[in-house]
N, C-alpha and C positions, 0 to 999 in steps of 0.2 A: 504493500500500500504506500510504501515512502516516497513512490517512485513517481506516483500522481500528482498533478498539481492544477489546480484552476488558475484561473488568467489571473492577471494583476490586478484589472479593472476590479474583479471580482473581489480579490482580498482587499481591495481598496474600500468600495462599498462597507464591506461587512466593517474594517475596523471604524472608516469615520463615523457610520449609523451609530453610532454608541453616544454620539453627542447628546440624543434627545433625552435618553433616561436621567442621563446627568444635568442633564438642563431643567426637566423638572424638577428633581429632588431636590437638585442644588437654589433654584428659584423658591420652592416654598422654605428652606431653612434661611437663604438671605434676606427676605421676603417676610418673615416670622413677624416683625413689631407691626408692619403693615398689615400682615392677613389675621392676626390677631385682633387690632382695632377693626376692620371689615367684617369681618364675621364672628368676632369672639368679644364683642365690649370694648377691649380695650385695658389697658394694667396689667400690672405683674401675672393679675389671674388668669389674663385673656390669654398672654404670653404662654405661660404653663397650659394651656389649656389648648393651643395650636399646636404646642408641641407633643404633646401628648397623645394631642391627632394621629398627629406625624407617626409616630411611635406606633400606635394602635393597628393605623393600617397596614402596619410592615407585618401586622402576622399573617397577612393575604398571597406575602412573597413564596414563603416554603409550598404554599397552596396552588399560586400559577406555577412555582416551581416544579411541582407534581407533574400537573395538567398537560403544561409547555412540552419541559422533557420527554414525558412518553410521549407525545406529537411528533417532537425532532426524530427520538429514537428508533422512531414506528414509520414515519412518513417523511421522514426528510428534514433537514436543519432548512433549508430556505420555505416549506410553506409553514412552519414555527415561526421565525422570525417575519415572516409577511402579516401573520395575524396578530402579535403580539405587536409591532408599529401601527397596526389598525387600532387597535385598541384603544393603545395612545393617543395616536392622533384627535379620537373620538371625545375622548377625558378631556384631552387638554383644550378642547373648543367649547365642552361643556360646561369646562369653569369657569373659561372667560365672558360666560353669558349668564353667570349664577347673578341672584339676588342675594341684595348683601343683607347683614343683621339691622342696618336701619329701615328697610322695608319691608323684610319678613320676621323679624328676630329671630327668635331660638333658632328654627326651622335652615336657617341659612348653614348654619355652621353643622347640620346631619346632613344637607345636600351636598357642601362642600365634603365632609367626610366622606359621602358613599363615592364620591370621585376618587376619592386618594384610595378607598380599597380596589376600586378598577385600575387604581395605576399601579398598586403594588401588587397585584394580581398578573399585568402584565409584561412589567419588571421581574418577576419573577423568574422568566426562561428567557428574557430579552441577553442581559450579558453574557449568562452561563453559556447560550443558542450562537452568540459572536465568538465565543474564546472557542469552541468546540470546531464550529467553523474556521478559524483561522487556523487554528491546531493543527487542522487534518487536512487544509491546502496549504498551508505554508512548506517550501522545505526545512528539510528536519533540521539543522546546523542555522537555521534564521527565526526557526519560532520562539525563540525570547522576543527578537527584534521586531518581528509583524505582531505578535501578543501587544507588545506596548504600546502598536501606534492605536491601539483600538483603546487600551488605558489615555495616551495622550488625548485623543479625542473626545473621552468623555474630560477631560481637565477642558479642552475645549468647549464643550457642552457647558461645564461650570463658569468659564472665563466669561460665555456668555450672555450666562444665566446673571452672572453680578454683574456686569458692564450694563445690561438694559436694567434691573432695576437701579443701581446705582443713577443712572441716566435719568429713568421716571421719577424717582424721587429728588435729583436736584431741581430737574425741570418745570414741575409741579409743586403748586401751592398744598398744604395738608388737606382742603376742603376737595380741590379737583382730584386728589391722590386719591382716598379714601369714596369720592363719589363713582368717579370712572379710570382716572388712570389706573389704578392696580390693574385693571383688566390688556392693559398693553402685555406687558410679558408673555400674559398666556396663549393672546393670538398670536404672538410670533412665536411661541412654543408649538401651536397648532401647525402653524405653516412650515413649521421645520418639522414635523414628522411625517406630513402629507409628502412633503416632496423625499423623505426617507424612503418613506413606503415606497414612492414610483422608481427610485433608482435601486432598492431592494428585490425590487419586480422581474429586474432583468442579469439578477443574480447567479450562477451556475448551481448546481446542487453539490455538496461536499463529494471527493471523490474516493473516500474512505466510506462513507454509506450508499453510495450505488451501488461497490464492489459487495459488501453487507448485503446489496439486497440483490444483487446478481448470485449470489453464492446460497443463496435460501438460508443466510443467518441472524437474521432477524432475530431479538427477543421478542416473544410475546408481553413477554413484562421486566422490562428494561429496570425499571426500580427495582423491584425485587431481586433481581441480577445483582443489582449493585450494592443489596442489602446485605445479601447471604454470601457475595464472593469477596467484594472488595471495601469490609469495613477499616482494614487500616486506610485504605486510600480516602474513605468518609473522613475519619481522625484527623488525616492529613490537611484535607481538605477545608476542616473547619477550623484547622489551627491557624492554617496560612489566611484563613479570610473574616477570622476573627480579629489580628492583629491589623489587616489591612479595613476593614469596618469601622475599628475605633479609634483608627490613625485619621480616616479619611473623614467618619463624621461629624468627632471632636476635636481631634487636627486643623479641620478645616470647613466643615459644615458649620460647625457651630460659632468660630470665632467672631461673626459680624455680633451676633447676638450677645455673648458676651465682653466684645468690646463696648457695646451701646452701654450695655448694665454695670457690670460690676469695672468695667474700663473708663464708662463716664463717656466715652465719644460720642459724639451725633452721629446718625445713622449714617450720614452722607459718608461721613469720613472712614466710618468703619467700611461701609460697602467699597470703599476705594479703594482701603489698604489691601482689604482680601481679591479687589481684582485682581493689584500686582502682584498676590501670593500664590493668586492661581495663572498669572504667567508664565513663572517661575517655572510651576510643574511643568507645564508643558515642556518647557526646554529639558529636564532632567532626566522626564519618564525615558526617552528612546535612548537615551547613553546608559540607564539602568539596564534595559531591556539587551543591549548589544555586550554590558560585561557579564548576563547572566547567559549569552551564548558561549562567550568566550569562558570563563571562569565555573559557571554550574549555579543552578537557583541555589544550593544550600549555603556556600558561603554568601551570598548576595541576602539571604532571609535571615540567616544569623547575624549578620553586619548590622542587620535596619532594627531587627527586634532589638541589638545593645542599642542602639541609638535612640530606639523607644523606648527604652527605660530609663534611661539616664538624663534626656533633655526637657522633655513635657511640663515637666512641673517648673522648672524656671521658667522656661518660656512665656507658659499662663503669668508667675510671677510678673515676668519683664510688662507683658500687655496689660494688666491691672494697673502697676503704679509708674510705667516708663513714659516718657514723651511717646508725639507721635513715632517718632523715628526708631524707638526703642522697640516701639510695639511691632510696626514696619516687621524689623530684623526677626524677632518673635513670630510673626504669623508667617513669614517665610522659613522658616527655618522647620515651622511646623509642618509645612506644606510640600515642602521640600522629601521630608522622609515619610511623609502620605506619599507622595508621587511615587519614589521609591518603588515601596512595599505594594504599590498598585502594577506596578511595571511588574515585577517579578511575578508577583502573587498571580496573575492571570494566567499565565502559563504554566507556574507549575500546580496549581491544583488543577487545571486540565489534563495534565502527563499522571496523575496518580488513577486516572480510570482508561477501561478497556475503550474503543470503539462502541461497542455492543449497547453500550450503557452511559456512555459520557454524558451526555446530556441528563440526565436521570441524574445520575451518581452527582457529575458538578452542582446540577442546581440544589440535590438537599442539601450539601454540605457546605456548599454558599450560603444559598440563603437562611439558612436556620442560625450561621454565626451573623448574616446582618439583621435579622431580629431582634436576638440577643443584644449585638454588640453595635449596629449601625444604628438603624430607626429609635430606637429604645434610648439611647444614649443623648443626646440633647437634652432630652426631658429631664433625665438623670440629672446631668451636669447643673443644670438650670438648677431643681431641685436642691441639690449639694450646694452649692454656693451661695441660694436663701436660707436654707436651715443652718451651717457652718459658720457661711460669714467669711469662709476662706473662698480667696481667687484660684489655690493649688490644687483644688477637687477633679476638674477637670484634668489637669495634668498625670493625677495621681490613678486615677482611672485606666489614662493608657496605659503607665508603665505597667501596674499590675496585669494588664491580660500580657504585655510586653513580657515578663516574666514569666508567667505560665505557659504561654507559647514556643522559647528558647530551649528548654528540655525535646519538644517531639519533634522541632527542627535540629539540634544534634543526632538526634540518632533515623531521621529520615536519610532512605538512599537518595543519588543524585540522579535526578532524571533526564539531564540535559544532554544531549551526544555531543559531548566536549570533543574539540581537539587536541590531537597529542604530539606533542614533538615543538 
């Protein structure tokens, strides 16, 4: 099967598609002071209570997870990913035409919810459905490097996701914000995944699951495959995207929110500084991605985890009580080893499942650590740093899963077909 490979165009598609998931999630966490006054009142409670949202709807993820995968595993990785961008698309135009809590109340913030369970639903098999995809056309000596450009794009996704709110909100007075501008992002959220879908359309089908279905090797129940034959590669799997979950959410999801709070900044400023920290990523993820061809994911995932344990909690520090410029350095630097762990982490929890099952096998093990450790964790952080009164909650969060993770990355084998000599 090594010896297969789809066109360029094609791996091209799959990794830039990854912009849209990243652009919503990354839009409703920068997004949070505003869609919290929109449909949640407004205050600290409204705050905790968008977030929570957020949180809530990520238990949908293990669920499209389910769904998605045995779809890819069963029928193909390109019509999974065509319905899952449909879905999208469908949500993201749906909330840009929601009523807000000043014309319906309560009512607002359950319609806005039942959206984010449709998007965590199909977020669910959207990245796992990319990295499986890229996995199995890439050649085999560059799948770190084609893995990352789909990580970079979703950094791209996010770069965008804060540059248009950043934008609507300087641009906008708080009465036109909260009457109709909030609703800009999401139509251009809609229009970026319409036009996904259409260059998705004309995508090839992986050429590791043709061969699968030329050979009559089909699981019938691909999950299950991946339950009973390859739970260390589940272990694996949850370790590597546990650590990249809560690098990425509270790394870097969460920072505008707690620059505004417990940082003191104005929103404008805080949505600035994390645009430049989500430029950053971009540039880092594909030179991660190229030493973990060269060198192997396990020392690349042991490097990031020391790094995650040892930096998060200053950094939170530095952004609480440091100038702008301090904070600056701090959310880059946070963002920085999110990029990372995002680069690496895509391909190799890919490489820890069969063909047969990939898609199955990635998605539980993905998404049940962004559950846990992604969507859930905002809220968390939020929480900890009302009840505490410390800025270092967040930081302290990462290291700790940072730590538990370092153990089952020492003794994972190396997956990557290194060079030798």
């Amino acid at each position: 099967m090594a010896g297969h490979r789809v066109s360029h165009r094609s791996l091209a598609v799959a990794a830039l598609s990854t912009v849209v998931e990243w652009y919503d999630f990354t839009l409703y966490l920068y997004f949070a002071t505003v869609i919290s006054r929109v449909f949640f009142g407004g205050g600290s409670a409204g705050l905790a209570t968008a977030l929570g949202g957020f949180a809530v709807a990520y238990l949908m993820r293990p669920v499209g997870a389910v769904v998605l995968g045995h779809i890819a595993d069963r029928h193909g990785r390109r019509p999974m990913l065509l319905l899952s961008m449909a879905m999208m698309s469908l949500a993201m135009l749906a909330t840009a035409l929601l009523p807000t809590y000043a014309r319906i109340g309560p009512a607002a913030a359950w319609l806005l919810f039942g959206l984010r369970c449709v998007m965590g639903f199909s977020v669910g098999g959207e990245y796992t459905g990319v990295i499986s995809y890229l996995l199995e056309g890439a050649a085999r000596e560059r799948r770190g490097f084609v893995a990352s450009m789909a990580a970079a794009a979703s950094e791209i996704g996010a770069l965008l996701a804060v540059g248009v709110s950043a934008i609507t909100v300087s641009a906008l007075s708080e009465a036109d914000l909260q009457s109709w501008g909030w609703r800009i992002p999401y139509f251009v959220g809609a229009a970026l995944a319409g036009t996904v879908w259409l260059a998705r359309s004309t995508m090839e089908e992986s050429p590791d699951f043709e061969l699968l279905k030329a050979d009559g090797a089909l699981k019938a129940h691909p999950l299950a495959d991946a339950v009973s034959r390859q739970r260390g590669g589940l272990l694996r799997a949850f370790a590597i995207s546990s650590l990249g979950s809560i690098t990425y959410y509270v790394g870097i999801g969460y920072v505008p929110a707690f620059l505004s709070s417990a940082g003191k900044m104005s929103e404008t400023l805080a949505l600035w500084l994390s645009t430049i920290a989500a430029a950053a990523v971009i540039l880092v993820t594909p030179v991660v991605g190229l030493l973990s061809d060269r060198f192997g994911r396990k020392p690349a995932l042991l490097a990031l985890a020391a790094l995650s344990a040892v930096l998060p909690i200053s950094m939170f520090s530095l952004m609480a009580g440091g100038t702008a410029a301090r904070a600056l350095l701090a959310a880059v630097v946070l963002a920085l080893v999110a990029g990372g762990v995002s680069a690496v982490g895509a391909i190799a929890t890919g490489e820890q499942f069969s063909p047969e099952s990939r898609a199955s096998g990635l998605g539980l093990g993905y998404t049940l650590a962004t559950v846990i450790f992604g969507g859930l964790t905002p809220y968390v952080a939020q929480r900890l740093v009302e009840t505490t009164g410390s800025p270092l909650m967040p930081g302290g969060m990462i290291a700790v899963v940072a730590l538990a993770a370092l153990p089952v990355f020492a003794i994972m084998r190396e997956t990557a077909p290194l060079r030798r000599g």
